[in-house]
TORKEVEX-896986 format. One record per atom (N, C-alpha, C): residue in one letter; y, z, x. Coordinates in steps of 0.001 Angstrom, whole numbers, padded with zeros to 6 digits, always signed. Layout:
aYZX/...
***
This chain:
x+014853-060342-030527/x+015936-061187-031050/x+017107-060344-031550/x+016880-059198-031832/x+017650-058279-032401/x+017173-056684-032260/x+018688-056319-031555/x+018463-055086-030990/x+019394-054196-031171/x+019613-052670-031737/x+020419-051853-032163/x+020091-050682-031939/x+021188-049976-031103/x+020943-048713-030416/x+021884-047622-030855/x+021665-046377-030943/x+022430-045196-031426/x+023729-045960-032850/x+023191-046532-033225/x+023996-047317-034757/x+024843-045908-035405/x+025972-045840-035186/x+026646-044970-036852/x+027791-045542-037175/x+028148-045368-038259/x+028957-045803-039085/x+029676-044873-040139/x+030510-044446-039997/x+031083-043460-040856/x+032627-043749-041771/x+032526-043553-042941/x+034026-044220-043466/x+034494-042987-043945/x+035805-042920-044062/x+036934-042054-044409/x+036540-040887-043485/x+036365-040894-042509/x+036094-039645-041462/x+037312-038949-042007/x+036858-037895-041831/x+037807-036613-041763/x+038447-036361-043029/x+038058-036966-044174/x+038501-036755-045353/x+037302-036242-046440/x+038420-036158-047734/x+037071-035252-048760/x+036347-036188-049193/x+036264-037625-049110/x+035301-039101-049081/x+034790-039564-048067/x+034814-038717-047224/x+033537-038897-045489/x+032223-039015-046240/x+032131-039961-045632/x+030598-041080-046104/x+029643-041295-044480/x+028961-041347-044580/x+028309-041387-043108/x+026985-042242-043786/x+027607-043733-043644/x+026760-044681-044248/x+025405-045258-043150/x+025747-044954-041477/x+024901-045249-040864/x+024706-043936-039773/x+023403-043184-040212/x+023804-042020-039630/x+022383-042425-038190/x+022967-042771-037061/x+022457-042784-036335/x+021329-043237-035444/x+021122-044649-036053/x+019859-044540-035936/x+019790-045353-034191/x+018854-044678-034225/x+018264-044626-032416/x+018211-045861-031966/x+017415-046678-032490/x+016719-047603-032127/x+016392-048969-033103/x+016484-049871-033424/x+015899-051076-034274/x+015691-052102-033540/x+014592-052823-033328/x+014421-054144-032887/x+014230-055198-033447/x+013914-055921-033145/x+013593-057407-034331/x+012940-058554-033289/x+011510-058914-033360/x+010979-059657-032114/x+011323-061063-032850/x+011450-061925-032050/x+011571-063287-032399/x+010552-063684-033242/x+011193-064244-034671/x+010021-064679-036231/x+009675-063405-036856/x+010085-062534-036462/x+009507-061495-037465/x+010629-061998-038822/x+009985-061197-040223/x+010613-061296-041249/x+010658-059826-041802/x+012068-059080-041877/x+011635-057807-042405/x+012367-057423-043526/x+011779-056824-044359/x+012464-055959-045568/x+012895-055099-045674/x+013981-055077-046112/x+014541-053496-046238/x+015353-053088-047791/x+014128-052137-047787/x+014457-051203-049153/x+014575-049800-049150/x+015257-049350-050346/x+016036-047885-049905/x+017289-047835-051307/x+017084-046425-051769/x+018394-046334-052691/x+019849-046630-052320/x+020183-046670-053953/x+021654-046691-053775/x+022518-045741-052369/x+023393-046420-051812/x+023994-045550-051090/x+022833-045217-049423/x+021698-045984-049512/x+020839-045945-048196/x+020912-046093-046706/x+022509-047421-047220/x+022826-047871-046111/x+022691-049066-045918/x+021594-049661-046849/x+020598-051290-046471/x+022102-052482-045910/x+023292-052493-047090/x+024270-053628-046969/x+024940-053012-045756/x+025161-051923-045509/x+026275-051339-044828/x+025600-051834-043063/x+023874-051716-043290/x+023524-052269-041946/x+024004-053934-041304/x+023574-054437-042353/x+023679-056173-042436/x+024883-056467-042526/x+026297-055349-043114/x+027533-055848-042846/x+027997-055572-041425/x+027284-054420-040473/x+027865-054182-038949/x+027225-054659-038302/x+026060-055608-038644/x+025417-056521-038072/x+026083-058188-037689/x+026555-058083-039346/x+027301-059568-039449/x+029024-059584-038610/x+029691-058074-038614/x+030704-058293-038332/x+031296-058263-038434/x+031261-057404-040034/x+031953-057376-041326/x+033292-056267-040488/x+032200-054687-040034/x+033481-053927-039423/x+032503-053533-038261/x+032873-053091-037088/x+032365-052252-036277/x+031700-051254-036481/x+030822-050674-036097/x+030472-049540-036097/x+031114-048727-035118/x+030920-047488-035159/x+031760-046239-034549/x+031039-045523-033469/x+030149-046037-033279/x+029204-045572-031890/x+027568-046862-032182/x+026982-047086-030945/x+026269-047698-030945/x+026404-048976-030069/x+025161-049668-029914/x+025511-051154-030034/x+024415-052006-030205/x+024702-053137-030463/x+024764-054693-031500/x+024091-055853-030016/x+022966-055807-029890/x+022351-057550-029339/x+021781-058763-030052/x+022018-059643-029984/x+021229-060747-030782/x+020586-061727-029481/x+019504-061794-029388/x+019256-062661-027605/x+019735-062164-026943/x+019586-061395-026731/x+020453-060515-025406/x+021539-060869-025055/x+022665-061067-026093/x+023944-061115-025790/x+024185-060076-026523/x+025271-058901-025892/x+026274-058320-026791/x+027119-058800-027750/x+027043-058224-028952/x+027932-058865-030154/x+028477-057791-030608/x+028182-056330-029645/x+029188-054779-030697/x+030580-055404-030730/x+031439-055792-030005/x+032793-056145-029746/x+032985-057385-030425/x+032092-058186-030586/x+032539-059723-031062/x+033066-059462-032959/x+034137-060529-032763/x+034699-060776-034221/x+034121-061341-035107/x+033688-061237-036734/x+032913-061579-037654/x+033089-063761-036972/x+034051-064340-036876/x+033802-065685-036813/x+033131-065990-035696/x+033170-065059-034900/x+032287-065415-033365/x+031242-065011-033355/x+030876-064464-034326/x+029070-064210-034544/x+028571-065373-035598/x+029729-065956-035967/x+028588-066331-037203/x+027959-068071-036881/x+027974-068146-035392/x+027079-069455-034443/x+025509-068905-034216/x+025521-067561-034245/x+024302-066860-034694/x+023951-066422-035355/x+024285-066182-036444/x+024016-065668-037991/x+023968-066643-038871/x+023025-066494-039690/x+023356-067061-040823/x+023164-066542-042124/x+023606-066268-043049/x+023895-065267-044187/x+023613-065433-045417/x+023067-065062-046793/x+023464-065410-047733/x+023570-063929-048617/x+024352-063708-049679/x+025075-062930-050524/x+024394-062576-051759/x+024246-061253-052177/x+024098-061023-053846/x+025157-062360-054523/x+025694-062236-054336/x+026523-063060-054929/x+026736-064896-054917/x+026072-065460-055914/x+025840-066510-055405/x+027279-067448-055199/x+028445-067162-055323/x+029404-067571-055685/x+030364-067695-054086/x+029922-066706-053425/x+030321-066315-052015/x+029770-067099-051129/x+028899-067517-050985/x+028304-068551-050318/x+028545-069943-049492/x+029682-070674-050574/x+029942-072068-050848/x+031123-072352-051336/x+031358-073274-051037/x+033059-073367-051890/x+033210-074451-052794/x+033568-073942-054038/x+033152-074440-055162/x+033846-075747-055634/x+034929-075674-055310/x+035637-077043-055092/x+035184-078388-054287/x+034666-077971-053504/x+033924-079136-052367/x+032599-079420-052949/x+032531-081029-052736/x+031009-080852-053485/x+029993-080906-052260/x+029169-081176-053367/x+027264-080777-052173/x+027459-081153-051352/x+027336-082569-050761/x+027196-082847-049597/x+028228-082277-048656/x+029816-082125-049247/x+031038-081405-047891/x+030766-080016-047641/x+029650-079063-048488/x+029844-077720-048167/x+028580-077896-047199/x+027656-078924-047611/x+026820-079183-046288/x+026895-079465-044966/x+028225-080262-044729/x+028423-081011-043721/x+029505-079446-043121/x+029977-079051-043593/x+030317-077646-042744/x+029599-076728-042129/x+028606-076753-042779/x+027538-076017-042465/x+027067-076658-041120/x+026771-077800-041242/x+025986-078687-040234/x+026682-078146-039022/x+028587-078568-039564/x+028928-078364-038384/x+029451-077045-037542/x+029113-075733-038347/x+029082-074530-038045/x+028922-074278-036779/x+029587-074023-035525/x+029632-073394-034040/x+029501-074477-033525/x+029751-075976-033758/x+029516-076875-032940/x+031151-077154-032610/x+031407-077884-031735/x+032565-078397-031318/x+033049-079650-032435/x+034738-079489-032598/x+034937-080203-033873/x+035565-081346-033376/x+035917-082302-034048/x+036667-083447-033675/x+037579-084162-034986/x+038682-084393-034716/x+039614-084938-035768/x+038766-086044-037295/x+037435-086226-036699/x+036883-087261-037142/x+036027-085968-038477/x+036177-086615-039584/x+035460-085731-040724/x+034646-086177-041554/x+034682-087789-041491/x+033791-088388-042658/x+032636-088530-042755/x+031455-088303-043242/x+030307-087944-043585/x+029611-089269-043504/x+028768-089408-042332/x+028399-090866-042085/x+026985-091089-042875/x+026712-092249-042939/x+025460-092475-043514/x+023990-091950-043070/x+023925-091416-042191/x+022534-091017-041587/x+022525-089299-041645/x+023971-089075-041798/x+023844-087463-042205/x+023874-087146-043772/x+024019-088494-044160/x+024155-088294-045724/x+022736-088734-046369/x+021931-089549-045618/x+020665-089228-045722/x+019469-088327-045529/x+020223-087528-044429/x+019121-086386-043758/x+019510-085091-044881/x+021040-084954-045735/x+021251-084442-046542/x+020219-084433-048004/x+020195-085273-048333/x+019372-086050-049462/x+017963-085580-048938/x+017576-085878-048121/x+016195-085387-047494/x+016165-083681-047768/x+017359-082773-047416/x+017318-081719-047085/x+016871-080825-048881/x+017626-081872-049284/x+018201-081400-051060/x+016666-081396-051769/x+015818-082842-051395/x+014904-083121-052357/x+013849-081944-051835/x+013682-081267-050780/x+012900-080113-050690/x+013023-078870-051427/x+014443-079008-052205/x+014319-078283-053150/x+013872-077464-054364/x+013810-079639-054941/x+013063-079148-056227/x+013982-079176-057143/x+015308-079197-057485/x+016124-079221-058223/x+017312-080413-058258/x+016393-081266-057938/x+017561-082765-058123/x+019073-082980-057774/x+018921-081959-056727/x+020412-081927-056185/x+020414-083036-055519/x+019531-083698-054711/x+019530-084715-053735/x+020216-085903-055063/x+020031-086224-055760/x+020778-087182-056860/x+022266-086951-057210/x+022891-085907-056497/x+023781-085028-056990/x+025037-084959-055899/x+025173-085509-055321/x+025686-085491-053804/x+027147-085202-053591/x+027407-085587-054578/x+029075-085957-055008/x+029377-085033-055872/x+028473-083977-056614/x+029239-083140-057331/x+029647-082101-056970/x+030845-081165-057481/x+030899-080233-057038/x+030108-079253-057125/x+030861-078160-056006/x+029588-076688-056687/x+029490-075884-057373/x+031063-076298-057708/x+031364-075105-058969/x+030744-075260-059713/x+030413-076235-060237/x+029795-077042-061698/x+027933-076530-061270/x+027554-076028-060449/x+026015-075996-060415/x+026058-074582-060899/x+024727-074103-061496/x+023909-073164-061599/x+024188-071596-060953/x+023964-070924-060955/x+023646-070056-059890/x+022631-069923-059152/x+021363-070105-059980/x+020187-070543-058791/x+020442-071403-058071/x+021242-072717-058718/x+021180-073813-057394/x+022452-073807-056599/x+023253-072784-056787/x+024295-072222-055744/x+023558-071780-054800/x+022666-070678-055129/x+022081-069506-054520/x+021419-070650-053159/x+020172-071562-054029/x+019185-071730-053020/x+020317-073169-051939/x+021132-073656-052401/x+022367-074305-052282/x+022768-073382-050701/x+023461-072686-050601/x+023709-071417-050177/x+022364-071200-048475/x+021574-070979-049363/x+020491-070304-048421/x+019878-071534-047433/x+019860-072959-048307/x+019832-074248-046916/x+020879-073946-046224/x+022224-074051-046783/x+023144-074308-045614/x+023118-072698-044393/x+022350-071461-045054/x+022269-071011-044331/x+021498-070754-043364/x+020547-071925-043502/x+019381-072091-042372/x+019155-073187-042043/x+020169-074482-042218/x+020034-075863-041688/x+020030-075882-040183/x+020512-074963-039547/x+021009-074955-037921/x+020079-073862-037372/x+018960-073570-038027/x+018041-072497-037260/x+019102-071592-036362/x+019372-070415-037167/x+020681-069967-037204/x+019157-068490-035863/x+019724-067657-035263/x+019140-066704-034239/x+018674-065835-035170/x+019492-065393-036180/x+018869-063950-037321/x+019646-064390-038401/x+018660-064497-039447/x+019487-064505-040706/x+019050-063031-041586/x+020539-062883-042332/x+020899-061643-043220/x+020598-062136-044215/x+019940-061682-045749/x+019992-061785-046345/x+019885-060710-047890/x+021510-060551-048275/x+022058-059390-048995/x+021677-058952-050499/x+019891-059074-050757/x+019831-058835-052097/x+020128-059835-052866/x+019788-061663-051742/x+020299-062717-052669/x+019458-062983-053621/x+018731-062355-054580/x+018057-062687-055283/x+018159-062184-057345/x+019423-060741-056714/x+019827-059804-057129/x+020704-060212-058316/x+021163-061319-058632/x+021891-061961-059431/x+021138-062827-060610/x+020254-063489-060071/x+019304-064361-060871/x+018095-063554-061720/x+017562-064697-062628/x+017354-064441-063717/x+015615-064259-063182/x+014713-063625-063548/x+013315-063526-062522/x+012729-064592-062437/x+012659-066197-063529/x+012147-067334-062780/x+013100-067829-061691/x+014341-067623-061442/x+015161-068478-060804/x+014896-067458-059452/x+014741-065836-059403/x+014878-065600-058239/x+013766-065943-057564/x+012393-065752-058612/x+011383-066124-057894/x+010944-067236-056968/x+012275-068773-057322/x+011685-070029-056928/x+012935-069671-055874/x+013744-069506-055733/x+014662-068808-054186/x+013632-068186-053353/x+013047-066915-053930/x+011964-066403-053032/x+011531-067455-052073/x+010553-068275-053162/x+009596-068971-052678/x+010343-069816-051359/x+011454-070352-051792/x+012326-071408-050789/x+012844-070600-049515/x+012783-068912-049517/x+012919-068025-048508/x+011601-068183-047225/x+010978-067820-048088/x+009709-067817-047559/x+008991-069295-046567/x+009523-070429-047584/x+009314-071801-047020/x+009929-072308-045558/x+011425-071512-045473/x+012257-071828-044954/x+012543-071101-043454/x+011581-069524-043982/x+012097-068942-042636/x+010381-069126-041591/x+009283-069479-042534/x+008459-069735-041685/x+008090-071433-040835/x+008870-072165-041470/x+009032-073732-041094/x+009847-073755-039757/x+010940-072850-040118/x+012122-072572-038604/x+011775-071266-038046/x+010705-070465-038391/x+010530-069234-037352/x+011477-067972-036971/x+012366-068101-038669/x+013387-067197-038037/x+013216-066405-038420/x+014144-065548-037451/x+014234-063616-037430/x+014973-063422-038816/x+013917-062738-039564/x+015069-062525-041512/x+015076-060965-041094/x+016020-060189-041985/x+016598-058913-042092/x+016946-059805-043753/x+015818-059228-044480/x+015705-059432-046233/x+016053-057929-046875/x+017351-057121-047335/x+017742-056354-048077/x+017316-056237-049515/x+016402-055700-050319/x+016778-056021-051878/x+016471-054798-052356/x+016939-055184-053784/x+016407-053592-054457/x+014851-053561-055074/x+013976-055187-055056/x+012573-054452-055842/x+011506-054089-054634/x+011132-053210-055213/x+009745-052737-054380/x+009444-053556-054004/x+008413-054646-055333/x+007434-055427-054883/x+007956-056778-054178/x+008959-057247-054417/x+009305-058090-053282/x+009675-057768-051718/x+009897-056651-051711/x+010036-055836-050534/x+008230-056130-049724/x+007091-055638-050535/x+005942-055397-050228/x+005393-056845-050152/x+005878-057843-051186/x+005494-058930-051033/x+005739-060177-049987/x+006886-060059-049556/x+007190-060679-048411/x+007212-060423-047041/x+007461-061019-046208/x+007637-060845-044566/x+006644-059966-044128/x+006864-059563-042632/x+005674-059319-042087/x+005526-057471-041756/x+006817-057004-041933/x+007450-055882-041741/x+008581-054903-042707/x+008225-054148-043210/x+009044-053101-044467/x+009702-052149-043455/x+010924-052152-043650/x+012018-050789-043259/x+012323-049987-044284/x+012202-048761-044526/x+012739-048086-046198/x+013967-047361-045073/x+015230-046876-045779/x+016323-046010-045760/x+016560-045322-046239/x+017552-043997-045872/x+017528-043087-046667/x+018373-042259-046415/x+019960-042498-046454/x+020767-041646-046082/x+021155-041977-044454/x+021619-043585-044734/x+022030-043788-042876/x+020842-043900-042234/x+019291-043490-042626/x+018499-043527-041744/x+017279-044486-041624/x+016735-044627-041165/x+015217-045363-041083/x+014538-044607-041251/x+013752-043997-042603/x+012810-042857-042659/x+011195-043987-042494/x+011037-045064-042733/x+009940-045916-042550/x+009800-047189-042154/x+008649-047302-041286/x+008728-048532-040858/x+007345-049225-040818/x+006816-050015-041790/x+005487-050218-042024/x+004973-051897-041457/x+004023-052320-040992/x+004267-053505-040688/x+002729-054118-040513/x+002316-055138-040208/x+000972-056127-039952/x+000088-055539-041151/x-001104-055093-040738/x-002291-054885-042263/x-001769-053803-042796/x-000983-052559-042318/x-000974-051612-043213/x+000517-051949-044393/x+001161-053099-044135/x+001974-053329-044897/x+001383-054228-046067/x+000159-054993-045323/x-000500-055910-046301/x-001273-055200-047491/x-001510-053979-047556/x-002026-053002-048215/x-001348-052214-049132/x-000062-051887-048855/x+000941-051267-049578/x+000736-051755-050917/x+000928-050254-051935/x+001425-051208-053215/x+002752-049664-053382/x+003106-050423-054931/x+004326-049865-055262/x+004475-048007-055018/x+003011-047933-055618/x+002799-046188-055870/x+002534-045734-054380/x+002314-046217-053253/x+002356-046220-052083/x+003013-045822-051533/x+003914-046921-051379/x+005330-046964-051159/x+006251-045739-051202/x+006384-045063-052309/x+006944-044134-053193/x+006509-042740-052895/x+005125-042676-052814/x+004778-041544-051586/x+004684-041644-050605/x+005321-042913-049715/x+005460-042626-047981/x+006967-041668-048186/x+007482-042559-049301/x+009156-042526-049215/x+009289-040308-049689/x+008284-039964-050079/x+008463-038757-050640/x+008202-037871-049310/x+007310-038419-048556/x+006593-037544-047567/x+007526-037582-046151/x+008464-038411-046148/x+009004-038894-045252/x+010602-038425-045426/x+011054-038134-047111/x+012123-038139-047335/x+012139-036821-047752/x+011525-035969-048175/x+011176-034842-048658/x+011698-035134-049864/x+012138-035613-050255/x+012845-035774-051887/x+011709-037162-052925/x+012049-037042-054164/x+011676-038018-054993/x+012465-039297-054761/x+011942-040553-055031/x+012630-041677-054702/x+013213-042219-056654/x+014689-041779-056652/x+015078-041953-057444/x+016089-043044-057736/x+015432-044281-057992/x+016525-045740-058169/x+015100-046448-059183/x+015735-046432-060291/x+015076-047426-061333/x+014983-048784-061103/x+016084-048970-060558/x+016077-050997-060595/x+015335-051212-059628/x+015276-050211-058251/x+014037-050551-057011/x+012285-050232-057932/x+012187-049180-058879/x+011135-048931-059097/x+010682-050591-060482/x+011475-050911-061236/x+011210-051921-062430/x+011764-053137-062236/x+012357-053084-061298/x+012939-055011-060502/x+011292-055360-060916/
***
């Protein structure tokens, strides 16, 4: 479902702030339904992958398949009929002025063909309500409000339906958990988890804690300077624990794995 070959990425080339955020990497695949994690220090690379994935900028050698279409050349709005995304930031997501149901109905209608006609008919405003009460957070009662006025968890998980109402080909997801408070990220988790195995989709899950890294999906990527130093996956990922982890990342990285918020998230 997702395929990436000789990947680099380098910013301020040729200056005394040359950064070489994606140094090369050979090869990445992604089989259709896999769910994978990717953890790795500050500066690893993890966002910088998922932003030349999404479209954000090109990369500088390499290239970009999703279904075996080329997407190295395609523009961030022409990928995003196959992507679907959600943000550290729960605020980025949604537009806060529009309420629930209109940031839904954009969503709905994300890569489909548009028509002068905009009003939100009754059977999509029910399948909405349907969509909401799987929540858990009484948004489905809520239809008409805006989003500014919600939560950040219920932005967030707000956010993460509309980014998987359309069984989107690969969804990114940028450390959305990274903002919330640990009951609120935990019940996002959970709605991650609900959501990408109900629709079968291909996740690329970024964050900074270990154990959610170890705890979810079916497959762990660690980074380390532009690179893929690990790639752990089926029972031997089911086995991993934190102190594990930390000596693949030593044996693999030759260095100590030094990021607190990945080690006490």
């Amino acid at each position: 479902m997702l395929d990436i070959r000789n990947a680099t990425k380098i910013f301020n080339a040729g200056t005394v702030n040359e950064k070489t955020a994606i140094d090369n990497i050979a090869l990445l695949t992604l089989e259709d339904g896999d769910f994978v994690t990717v953890i790795g220090g500050n500066g690893a690379g993890k966002s910088t992958l998922l932003n030349a994935i999404a479209g954000v900028f090109k990369l500088d050698e390499g290239k970009i398949t999703i279904d075996g279409i080329d997407i190295t050349d395609m523009p961030e709005h022409k990928r995003a009929k196959f992507i679907g995304r959600v943000f550290q930031d729960p605020m980025m997501g949604t537009a806060a002025d529009m309420q629930i149901e209109e940031n839904l109905a954009l969503a709905n209608r994300r890569g489909k063909k548009r028509s002068l006609r905009w009003a939100i008919t009754k059977s999509e405003r029910e399948k909405y309500r349907e969509m909401l009460a799987a929540l858990e957070l009484g948004l489905e009662d809520r239809l008409t409000t805006k989003v500014g006025l919600l939560s950040g968890g219920q932005r967030q998980a707000l956010t993460l339906l509309m980014a998987t109402m359309n069984s989107p080909k690969l969804l990114l997801l940028d450390e959305h958990t990274a903002a919330l408070d640990p009951k609120t990220a935990a019940k996002v988790l959970e709605l991650t988890d609900k959501f990408v195995s109900e629709g079968r989709l291909t996740t690329l899950m970024v964050t900074h804690n270990m154990k959610d890294a170890i705890a979810h999906g079916n497959r762990l990527i660690m980074m380390n300077a532009g690179k893929i130093i690990l790639d752990v996956r089926g029972e031997e990922k089911k086995q991993l624990t934190v102190e594990a982890l930390i000596e693949k990342f030593s044996q693999a990285s030759g260095t100590e794995f030094a990021n607190d918020r990945a080690l006490l998230g």
